[in-house]
C-alpha positions as CSV (number, residue, x, y, z in Angstrom):
1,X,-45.8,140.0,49.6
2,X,-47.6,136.5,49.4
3,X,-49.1,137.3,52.6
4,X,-50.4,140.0,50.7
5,X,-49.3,143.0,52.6
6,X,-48.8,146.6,51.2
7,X,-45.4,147.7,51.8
8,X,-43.9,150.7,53.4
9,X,-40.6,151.2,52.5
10,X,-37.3,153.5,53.1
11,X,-35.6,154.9,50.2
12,X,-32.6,153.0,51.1
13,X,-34.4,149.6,50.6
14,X,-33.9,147.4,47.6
15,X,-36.4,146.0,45.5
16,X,-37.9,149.0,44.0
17,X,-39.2,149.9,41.1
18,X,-41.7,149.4,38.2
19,X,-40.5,145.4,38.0
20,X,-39.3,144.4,41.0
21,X,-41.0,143.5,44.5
22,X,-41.9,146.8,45.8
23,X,-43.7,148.8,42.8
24,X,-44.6,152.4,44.1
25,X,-48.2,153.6,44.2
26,X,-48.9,149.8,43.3
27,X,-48.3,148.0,46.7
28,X,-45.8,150.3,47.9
29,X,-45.2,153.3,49.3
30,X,-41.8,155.0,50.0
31,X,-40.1,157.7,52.1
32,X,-36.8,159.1,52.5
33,X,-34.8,157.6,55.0
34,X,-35.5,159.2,58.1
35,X,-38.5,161.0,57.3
36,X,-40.7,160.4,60.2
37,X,-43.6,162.9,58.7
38,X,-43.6,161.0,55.4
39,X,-43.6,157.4,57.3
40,X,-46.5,158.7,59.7
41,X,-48.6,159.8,56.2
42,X,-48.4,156.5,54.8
43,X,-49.5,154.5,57.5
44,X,-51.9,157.1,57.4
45,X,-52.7,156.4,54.0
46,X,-52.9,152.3,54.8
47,X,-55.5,153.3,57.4
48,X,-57.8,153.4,54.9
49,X,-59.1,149.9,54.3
50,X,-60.0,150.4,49.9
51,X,-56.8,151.7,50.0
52,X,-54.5,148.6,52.1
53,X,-56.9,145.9,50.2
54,X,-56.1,147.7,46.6
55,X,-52.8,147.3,47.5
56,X,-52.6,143.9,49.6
57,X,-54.3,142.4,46.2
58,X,-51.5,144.0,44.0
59,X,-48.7,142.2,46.7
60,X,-50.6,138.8,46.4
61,X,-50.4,139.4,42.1
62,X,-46.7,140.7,41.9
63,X,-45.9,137.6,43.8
64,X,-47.6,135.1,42.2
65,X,-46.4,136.3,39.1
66,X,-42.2,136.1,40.5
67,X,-40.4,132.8,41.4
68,X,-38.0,132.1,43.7
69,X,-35.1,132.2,40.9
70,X,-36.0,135.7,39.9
71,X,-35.8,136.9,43.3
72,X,-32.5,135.6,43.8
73,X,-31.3,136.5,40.6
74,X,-32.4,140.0,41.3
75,X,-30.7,140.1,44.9
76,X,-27.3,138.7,43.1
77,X,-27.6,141.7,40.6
78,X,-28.5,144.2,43.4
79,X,-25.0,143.2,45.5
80,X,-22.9,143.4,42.6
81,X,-24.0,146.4,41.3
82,X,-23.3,147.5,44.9
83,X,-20.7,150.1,45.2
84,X,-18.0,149.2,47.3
85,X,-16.5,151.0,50.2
């Protein structure tokens, strides 16, 4: 993200949401694991180059504005609210 970078994301990442690293619509797009369509639309979609700097400027802000504590706190949270086999 500090490379500023939009994101293209499975469903079966972490990380996403309105808060955390990946924020959909914002710098990130998602598609359902396996969905080679949907993955083929958004890079697609990044082809445009308003569209990847919009986003690569919303990366570069979203991690500026986390620190490296957050991160991890939020990766400790997201394994134990892992269920377990």
């Amino acid at each position: 993200m500090s490379c500023g970078l939009p994101m293209i994301v499975s469903d079966r990442v972490g990380s996403v949401g309105r808060t955390d690293d990946v924020q959909l619509g914002r710098n990130g797009l998602e598609y359902e694991f396996g969905d080679i369509v949907k993955l083929q639309q958004h890079i697609r979609t990044l082809l445009s180059e308003e569209r990847r700097a919009t986003m690569a400027a919303a990366s570069r802000e979203i991690a500026r504005q986390r620190t490296l504590q957050q991160s991890a706190d939020g990766f400790v949270a997201a394994v134990c609210d892992a269920p377990r086999p």
